[in-house]
C-alpha atoms as a printed R data frame, in Angstrom:
    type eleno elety resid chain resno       x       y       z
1   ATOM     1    CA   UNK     A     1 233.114 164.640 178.095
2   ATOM     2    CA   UNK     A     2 231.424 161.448 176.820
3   ATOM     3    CA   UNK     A     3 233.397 158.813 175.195
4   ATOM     4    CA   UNK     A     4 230.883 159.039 172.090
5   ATOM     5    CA   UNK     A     5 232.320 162.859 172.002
6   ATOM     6    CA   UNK     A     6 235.986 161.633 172.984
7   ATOM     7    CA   UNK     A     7 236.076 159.014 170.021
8   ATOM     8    CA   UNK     A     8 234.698 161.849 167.796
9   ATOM     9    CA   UNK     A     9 237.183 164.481 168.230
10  ATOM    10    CA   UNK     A    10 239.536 161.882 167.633
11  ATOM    11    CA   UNK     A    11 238.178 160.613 164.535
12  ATOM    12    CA   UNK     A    12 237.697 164.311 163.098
13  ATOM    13    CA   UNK     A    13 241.504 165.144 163.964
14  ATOM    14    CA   UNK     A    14 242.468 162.202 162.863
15  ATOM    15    CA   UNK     A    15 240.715 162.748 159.261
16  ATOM    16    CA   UNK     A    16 241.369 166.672 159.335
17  ATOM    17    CA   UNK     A    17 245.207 165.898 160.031
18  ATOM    18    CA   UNK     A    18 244.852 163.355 156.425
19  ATOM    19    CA   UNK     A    19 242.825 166.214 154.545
20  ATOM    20    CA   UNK     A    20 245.393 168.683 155.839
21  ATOM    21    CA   UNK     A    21 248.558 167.262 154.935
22  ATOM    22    CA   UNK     A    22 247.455 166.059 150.866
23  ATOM    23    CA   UNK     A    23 245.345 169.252 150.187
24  ATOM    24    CA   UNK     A    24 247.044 171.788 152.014
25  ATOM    25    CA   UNK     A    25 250.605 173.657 151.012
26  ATOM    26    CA   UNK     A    26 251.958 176.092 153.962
27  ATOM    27    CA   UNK     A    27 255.180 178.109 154.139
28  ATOM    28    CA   UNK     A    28 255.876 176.986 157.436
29  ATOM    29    CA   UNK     A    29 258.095 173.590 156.992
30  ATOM    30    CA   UNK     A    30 255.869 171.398 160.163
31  ATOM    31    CA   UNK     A    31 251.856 172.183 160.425
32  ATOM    32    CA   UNK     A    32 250.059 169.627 162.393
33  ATOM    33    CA   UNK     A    33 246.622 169.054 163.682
34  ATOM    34    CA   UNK     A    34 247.277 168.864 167.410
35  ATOM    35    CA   UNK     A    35 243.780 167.970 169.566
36  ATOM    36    CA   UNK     A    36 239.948 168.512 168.575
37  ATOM    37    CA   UNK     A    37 237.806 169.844 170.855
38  ATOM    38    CA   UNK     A    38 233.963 169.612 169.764
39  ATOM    39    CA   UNK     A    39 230.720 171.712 171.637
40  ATOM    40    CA   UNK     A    40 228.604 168.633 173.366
41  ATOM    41    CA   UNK     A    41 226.007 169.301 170.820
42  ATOM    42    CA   UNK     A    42 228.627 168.484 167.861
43  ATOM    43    CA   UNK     A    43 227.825 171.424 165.285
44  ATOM    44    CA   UNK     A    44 231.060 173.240 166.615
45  ATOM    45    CA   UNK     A    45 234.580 172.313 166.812
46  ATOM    46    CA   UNK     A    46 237.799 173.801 167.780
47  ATOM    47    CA   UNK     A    47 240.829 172.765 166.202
48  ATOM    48    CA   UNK     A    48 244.409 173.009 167.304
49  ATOM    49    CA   UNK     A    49 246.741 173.745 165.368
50  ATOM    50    CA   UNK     A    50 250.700 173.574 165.998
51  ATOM    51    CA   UNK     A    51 252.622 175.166 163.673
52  ATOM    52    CA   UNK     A    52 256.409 175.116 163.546
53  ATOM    53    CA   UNK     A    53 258.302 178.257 162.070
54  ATOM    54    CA   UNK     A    54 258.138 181.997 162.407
55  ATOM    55    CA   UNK     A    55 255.582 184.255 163.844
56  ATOM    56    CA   UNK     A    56 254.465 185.238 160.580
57  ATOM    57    CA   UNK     A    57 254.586 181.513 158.807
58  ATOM    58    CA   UNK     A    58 252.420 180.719 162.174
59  ATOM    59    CA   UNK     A    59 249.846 183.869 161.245
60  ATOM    60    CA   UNK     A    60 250.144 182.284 157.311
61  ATOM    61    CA   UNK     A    61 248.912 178.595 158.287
62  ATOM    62    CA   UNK     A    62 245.709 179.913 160.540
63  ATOM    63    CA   UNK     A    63 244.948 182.254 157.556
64  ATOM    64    CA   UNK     A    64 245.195 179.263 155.077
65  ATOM    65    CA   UNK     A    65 243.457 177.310 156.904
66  ATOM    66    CA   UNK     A    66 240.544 179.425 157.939
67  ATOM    67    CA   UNK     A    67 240.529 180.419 154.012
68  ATOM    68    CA   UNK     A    68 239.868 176.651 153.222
69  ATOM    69    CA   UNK     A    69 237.426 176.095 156.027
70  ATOM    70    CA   UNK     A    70 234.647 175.489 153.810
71  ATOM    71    CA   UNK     A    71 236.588 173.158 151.884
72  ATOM    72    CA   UNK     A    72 237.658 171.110 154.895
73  ATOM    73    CA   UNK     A    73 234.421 170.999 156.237
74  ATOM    74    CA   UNK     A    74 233.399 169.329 152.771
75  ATOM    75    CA   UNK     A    75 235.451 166.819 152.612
76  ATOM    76    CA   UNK     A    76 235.323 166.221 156.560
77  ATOM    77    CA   UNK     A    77 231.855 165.723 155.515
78  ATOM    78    CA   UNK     A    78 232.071 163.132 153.299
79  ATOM    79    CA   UNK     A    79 234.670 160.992 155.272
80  ATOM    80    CA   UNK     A    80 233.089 161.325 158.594
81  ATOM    81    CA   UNK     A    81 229.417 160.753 158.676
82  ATOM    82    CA   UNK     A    82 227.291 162.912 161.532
83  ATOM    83    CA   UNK     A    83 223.795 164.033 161.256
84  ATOM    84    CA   UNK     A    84 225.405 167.914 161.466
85  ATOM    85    CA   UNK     A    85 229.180 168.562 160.208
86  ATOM    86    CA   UNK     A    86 230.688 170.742 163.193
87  ATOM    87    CA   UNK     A    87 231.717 174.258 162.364
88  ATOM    88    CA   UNK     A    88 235.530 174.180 162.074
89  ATOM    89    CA   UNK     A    89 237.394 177.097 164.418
90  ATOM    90    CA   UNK     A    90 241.282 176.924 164.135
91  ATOM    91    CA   UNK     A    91 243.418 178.197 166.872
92  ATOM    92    CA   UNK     A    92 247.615 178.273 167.202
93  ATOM    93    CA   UNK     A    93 248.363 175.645 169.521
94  ATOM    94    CA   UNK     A    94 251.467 177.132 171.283
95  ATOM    95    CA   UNK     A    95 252.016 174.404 173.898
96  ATOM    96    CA   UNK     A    96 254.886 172.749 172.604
97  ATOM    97    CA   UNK     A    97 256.970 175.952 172.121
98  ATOM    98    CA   UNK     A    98 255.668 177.111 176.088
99  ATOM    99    CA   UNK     A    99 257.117 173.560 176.817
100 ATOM   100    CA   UNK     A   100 260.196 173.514 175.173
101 ATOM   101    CA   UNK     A   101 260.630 177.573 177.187
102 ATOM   102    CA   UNK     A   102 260.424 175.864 180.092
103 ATOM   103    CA   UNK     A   103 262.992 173.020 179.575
104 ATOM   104    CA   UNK     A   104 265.813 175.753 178.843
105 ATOM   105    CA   UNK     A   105 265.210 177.540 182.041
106 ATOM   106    CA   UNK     A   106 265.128 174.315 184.021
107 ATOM   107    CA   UNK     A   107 268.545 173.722 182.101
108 ATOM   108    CA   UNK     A   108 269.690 177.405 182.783
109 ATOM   109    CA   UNK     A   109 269.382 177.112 186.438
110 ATOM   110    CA   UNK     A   110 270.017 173.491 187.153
111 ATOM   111    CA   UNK     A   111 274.238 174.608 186.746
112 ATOM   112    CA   UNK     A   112 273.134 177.131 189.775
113 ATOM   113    CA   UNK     A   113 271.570 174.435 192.302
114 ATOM   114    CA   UNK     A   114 273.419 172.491 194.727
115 ATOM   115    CA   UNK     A   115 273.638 168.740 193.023
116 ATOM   116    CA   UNK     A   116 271.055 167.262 195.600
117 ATOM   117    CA   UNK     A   117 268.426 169.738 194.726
118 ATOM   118    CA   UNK     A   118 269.028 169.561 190.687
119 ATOM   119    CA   UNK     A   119 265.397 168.145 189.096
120 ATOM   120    CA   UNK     A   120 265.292 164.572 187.776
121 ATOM   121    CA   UNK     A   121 268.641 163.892 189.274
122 ATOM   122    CA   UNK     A   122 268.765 161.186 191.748
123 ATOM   123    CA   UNK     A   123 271.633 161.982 194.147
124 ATOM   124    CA   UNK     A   124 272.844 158.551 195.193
125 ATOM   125    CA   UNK     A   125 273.931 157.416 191.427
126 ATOM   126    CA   UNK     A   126 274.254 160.997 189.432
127 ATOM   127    CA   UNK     A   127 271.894 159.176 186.643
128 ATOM   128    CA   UNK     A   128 268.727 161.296 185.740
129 ATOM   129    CA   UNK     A   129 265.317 159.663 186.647
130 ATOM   130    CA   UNK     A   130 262.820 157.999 183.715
């Protein structure tokens, strides 16, 4: 990727995440713009979305947010000037909750490990690694 497309996706998550957060009212009690990711030829863009709450508060954002698309797109339009305004595709960004899965097992099985082989641990002291 470029680092005229880099700086883009930044500056349309960055202004998405602004127009998101004044105009926008969602069940869910944390929705977030997460990353951008824009086609090289900048008419489409795919926007992540990480929404904290239940399944069906999850489903409620993407539908509110594809609802308003045409409104986003509007304003994105008049904050960010591009010869094209990219076509706005949200998606459920489920990478924190995948992470935070992974922490409890590593936390379920570290009890089971001998203590040299528990992760982050540094045998010699007892005091986890930073």
């Amino acid at each position: 990727m470029s680092l005229r497309t880099l700086r883009v996706c930044e500056l349309i998550k960055r202004e998405l995440g602004v127009i998101v957060g004044r105009e926008l009212k969602f069940d869910a009690p944390l929705v977030t713009i997460r990353a951008v990711d824009i086609t090289p030829d900048l008419k489409n863009a795919h926007v992540f979305v990480s929404v904290i709450g239940t399944p069906g508060q999850k489903k409620q954002a993407i539908a509110a947010l594809e609802g308003a698309r045409q409104h986003l797109q509007h304003e994105l339009s008049r904050r960010v000037i591009l010869k094209y305004t990219p076509h706005l595709h949200f998606q459920l960004d489920e990478s924190i909750e995948r992470g935070t899965r992974v922490l409890s097992l590593l936390d379920e099985i570290a009890p089971t490990l001998p203590p040299d082989e528990v992760p982050g641990e540094d045998p010699e002291d007892g005091e986890a690694e930073r």
